[in-house]
C-alpha positions in Angstrom: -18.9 25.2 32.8 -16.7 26.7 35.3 -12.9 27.0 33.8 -11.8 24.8 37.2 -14.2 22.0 35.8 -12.8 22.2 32.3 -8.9 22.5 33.5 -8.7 18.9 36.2 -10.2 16.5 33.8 -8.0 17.7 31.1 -4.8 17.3 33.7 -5.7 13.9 34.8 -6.3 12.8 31.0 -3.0 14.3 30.0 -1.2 12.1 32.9 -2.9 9.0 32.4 -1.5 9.4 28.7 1.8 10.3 29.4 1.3 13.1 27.1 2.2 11.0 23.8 0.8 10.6 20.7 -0.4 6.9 22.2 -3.1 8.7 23.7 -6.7 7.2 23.4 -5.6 3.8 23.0 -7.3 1.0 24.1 -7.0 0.3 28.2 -4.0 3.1 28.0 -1.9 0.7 25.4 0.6 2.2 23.1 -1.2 2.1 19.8 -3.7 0.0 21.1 -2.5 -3.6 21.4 -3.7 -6.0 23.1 -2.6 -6.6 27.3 0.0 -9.2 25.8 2.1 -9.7 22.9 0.9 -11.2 20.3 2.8 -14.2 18.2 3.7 -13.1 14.6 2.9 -15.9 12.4 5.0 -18.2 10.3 6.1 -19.0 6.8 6.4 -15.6 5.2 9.2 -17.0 3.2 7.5 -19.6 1.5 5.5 -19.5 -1.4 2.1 -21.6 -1.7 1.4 -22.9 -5.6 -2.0 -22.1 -6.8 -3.1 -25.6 -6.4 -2.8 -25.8 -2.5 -5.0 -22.7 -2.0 -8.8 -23.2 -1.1 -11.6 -20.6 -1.2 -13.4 -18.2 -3.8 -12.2 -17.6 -6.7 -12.2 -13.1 -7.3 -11.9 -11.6 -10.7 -8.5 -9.9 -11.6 -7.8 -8.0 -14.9 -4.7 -8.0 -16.9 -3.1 -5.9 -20.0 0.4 -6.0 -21.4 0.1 -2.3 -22.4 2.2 -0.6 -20.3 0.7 3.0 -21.5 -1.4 6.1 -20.3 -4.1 3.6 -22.9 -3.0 0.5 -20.4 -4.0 2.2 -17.4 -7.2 3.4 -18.7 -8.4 0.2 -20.0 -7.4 -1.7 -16.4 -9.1 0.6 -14.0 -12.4 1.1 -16.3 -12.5 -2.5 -15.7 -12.8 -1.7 -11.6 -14.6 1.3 -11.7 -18.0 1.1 -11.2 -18.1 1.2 -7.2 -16.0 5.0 -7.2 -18.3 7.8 -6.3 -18.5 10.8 -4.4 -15.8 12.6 -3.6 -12.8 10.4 -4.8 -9.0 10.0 -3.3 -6.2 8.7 -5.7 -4.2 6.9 -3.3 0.2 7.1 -5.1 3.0 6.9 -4.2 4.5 9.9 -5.4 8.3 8.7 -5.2 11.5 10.9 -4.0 12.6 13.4 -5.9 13.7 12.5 -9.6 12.9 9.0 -8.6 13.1 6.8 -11.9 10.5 4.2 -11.2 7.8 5.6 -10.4 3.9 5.5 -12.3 4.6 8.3 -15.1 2.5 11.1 -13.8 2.0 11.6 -17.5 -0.4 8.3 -17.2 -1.7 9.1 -14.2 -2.4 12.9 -15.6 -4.2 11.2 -18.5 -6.3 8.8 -16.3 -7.6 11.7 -13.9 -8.6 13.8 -16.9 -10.8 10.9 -18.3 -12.2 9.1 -15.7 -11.5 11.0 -12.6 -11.6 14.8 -13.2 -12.9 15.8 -9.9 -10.4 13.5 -7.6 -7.4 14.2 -5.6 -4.3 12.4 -5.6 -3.9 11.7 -1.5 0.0 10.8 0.6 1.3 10.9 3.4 4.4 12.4 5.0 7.4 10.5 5.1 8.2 9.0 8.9 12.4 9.3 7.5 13.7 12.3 6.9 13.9 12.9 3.1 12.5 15.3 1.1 8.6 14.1 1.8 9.3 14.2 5.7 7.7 17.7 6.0 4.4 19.0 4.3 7.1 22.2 2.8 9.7 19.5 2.1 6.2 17.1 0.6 5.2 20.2 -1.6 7.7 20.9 -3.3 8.8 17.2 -4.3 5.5 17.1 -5.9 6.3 20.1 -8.4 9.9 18.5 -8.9 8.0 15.2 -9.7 5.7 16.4 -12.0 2.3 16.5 -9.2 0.9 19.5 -10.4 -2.2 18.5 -13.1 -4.4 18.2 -10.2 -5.0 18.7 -6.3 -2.6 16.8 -4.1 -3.8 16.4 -0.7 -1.4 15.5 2.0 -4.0 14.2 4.6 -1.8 14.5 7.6 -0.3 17.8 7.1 -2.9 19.0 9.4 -3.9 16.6 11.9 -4.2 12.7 12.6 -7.6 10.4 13.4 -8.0 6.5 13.7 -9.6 4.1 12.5 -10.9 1.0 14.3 -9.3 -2.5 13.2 -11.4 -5.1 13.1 -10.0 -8.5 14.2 -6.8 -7.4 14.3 -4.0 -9.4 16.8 -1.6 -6.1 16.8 -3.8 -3.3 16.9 -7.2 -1.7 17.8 -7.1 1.3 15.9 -4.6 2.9 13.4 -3.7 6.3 13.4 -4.2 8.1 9.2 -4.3 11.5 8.2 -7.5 13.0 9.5 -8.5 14.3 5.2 -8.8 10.7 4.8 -11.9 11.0 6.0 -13.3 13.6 3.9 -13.6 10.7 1.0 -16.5 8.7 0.0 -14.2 6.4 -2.7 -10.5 5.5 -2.8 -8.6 4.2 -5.6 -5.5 2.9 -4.6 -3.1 3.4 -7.9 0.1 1.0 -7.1 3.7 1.0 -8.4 4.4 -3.0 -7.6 8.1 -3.1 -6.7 10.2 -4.8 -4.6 10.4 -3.5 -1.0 13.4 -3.1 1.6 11.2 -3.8 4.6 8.4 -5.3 3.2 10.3 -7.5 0.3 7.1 -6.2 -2.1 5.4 -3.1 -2.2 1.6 -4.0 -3.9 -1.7 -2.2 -2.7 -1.2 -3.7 0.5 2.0 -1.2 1.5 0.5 1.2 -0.6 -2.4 1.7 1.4 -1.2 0.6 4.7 1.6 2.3 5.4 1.0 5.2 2.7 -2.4 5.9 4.2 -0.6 6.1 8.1 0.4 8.9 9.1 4.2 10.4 9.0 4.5 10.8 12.7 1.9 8.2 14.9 0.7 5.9 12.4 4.3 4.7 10.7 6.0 4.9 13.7 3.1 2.3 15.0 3.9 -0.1 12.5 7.7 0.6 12.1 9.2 0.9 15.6 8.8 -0.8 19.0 9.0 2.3 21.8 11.6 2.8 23.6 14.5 1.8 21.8 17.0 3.2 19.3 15.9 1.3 16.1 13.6 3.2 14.1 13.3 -0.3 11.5 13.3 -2.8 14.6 10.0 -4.3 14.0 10.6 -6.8 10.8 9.6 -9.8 9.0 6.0 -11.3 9.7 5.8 -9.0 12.1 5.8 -6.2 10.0 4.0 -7.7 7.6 1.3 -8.3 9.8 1.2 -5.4 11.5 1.2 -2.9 8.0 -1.7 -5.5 6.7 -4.2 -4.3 9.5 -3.0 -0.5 9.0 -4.5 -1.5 5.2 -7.7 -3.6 7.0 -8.1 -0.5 9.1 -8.9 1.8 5.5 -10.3 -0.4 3.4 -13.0 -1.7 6.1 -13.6 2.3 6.1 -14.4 2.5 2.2 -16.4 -0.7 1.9 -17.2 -1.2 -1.6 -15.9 2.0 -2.3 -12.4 1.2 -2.9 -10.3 -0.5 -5.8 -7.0 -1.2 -6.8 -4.5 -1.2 -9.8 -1.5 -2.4 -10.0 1.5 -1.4 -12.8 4.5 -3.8 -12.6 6.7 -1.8 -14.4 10.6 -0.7 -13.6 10.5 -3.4 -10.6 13.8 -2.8 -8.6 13.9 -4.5 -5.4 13.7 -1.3 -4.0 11.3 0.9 -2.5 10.2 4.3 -4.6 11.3 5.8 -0.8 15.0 5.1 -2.1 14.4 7.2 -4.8 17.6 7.9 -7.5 19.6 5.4 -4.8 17.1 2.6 -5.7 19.1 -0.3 -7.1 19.0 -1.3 -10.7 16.2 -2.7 -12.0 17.0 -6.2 -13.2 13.3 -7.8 -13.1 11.5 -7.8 -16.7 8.4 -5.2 -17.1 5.2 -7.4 -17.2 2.0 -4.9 -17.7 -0.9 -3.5 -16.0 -3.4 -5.6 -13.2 -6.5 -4.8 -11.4 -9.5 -5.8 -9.3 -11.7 -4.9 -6.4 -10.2 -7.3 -4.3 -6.9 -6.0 -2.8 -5.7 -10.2 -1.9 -6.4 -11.6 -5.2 -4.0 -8.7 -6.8 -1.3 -8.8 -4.8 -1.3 -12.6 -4.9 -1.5 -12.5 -8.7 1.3 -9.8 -9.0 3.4 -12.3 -6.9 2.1 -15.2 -9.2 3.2 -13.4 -12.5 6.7 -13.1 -10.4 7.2 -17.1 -9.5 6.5 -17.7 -12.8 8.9 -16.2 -14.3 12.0 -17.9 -15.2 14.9 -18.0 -12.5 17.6 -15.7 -14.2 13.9 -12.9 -14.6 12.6 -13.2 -11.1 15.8 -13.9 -8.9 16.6 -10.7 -7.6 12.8 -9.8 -7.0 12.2 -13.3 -5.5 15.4 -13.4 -3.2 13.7 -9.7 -2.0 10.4 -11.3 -1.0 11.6 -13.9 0.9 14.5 -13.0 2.6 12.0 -10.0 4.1 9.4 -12.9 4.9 6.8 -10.7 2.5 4.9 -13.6 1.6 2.8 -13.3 5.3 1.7 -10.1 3.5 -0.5 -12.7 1.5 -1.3 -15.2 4.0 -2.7 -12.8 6.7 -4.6 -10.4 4.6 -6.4 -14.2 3.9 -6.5 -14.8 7.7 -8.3 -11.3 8.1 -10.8 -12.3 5.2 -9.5 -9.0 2.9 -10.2 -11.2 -0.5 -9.2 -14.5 -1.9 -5.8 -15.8 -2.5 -7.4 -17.5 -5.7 -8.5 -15.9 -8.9 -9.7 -15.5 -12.6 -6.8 -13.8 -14.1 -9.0 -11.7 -17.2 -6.7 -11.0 -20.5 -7.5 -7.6 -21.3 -5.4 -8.0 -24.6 -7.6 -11.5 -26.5 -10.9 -10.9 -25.8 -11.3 -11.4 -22.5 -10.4 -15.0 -22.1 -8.9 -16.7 -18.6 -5.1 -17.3 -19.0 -2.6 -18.5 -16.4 0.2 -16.5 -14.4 2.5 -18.3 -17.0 0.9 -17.3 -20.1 1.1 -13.6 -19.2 4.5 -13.6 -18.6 5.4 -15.3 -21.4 8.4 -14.5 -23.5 9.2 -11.0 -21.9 11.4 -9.1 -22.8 14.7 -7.9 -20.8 14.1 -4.5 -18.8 15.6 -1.4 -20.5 15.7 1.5 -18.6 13.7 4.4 -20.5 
């Protein structure tokens, strides 16, 4: 090919995209949304009971052993699907961050049941001290990352995946090692969450798998404007949940999910040592292969709690709207909003939201 050949195609691609990272998107849209706006939907601060839900009921797993033992037991309950080459998705928290999974645990679960895996992240889109992969490094040794290999998957480059049925997107922009993984386990800290009002597998994988520069700024930020946080509220919620749709269509049955609600501030683990107290009781360990019926049962254990336990925590969720987390992973049929909550502890036997959070005990900080 003659260099003049190469050279004017690569002009007139670079014009029609206005040379920014948007580039590719569907019919030249920035991050491939549809010709009009969609509608964000309603409702995200309102809780629906168990009993008004319809649909399948999935199988979620639950132990009150909040220990490296805890965390074995949960995710050997979810494992059977993980093969190949195997990504531990975690958020790896700020530096000295308090409330983070004890890498000790996690350091215990690799060795047993996941020698060969990577723990995966993403850089920050705020500047912190995960906003660069230098800056990402060495939190990691300050935090304790260093019993295995920690793959940043954007530190390199970016690639997309398609969403499926999505109302905000068409693609979402990850780091490009993501796809050098045949299985993902998605390893969650459930928390409360600034933007989000919780942070379960859903923000885990969907804005932790984005990356620090395209993806997040995709789901965060409307262009052109000076409000790097603008986009809010079921808006947000809806656009993070097909960022998650977007990977865990990718993995198929090659993907599963734990979640440890333990040291449950109303903050993110991006807040780090500014995160604000935890007031919200420790509960134990859940998991499942179905990334809706988790969540939902996480937020379950939460309303039933009494109203001086879950205050705080519930005033988080809906004053961000973060119930439309729930609602529109069910409208994108990612899993059932109903489930058979499995009590790891007796036997095995079904139990209620309110029998596993029965008679907690106050958080102390350890």
């Amino acid at each position: 090919m003659k260099i003049k050949d190469f050279v004017k195609p690569m002009l007139v691609a670079f014009i029609g995209c206005g040379m920014f990272p948007s580039c590719g998107m569907a019919q030249g849209n920035n991050a491939g949304q549809a010709q009009q706006k969609p509608v964000p939907g309603a409702d995200g601060n309102k809780y629906v009971p168990y009993e008004q839900r319809t649909g399948n009921e999935s199988i979620v797993y639950f132990t009150r052993n909040l220990t490296p033992e805890g965390l074995i037991k949960a995710y050997e309950q979810v494992n059977a699907n993980i093969t190949g080459r195997t990504g531990v998705k975690l958020h790896t928290g700020e530096q000295n961050g308090p409330n983070i999974i004890p890498a000790a645990w996690v350091k215990a679960l690799m060795q047993k049941d996941l020698p060969k895996a990577s723990i995966i992240e993403t850089n920050t889109y705020y500047k912190g001290d995960r906003y660069t992969t230098e800056q990402h490094r060495n939190t990691l040794k300050v935090n304790g990352w260093t019993f295995c290999p920690v793959d940043i998957i954007d530190e390199e480059d970016t690639t997309t995946l398609p969403v499926v049925g999505g109302k905000w997107f068409t693609k979402m922009s990850v780091g490009s090692h993501l796809k050098d993984y045949q299985s993902l386990v998605v390893l969650t800290h459930f928390k409360g969450h600034s933007q989000g009002g919780f942070g379960g597998s859903n923000k885990n994988i969907g804005i932790g798998c984005a990356d620090g520069r395209i993806g997040k700024a995709w789901i965060h930020t409307t262009p052109n404007q000076d409000n790097q946080w603008d986009i809010a509220k079921e808006e947000f919620m809806e656009r993070m949940t097909e960022s998650t749709k977007a990977v865990i269509d990718h993995f198929g049955r090659h993907i599963t999910y734990v979640n440890v609600m333990r040291n449950m501030s109303v903050s993110c683990d991006c807040e780090g040592v500014n995160a604000a107290p935890v007031v919200t009781p420790n509960v134990g360990i859940l998991s499942s292969t179905d990334i809706l019926a988790l969540d939902q049962a996480c937020i379950d254990l939460i309303y039933a709690m009494t109203e001086a336990e879950h205050h705080d925590i519930v005033e988080r969720i809906e004053t961000r709207h973060g119930l439309r987390q729930l609602s529109y992973m069910k409208e994108l049929g990612m899993g059932n909003d109903r489930y058979i909550l499995i009590d790891l502890d007796n036997g095995g036997r079904r139990i209620t939201a309110a029998e596993a959070v029965k008679g907690l005990k106050p958080f102390i900080q350890q």
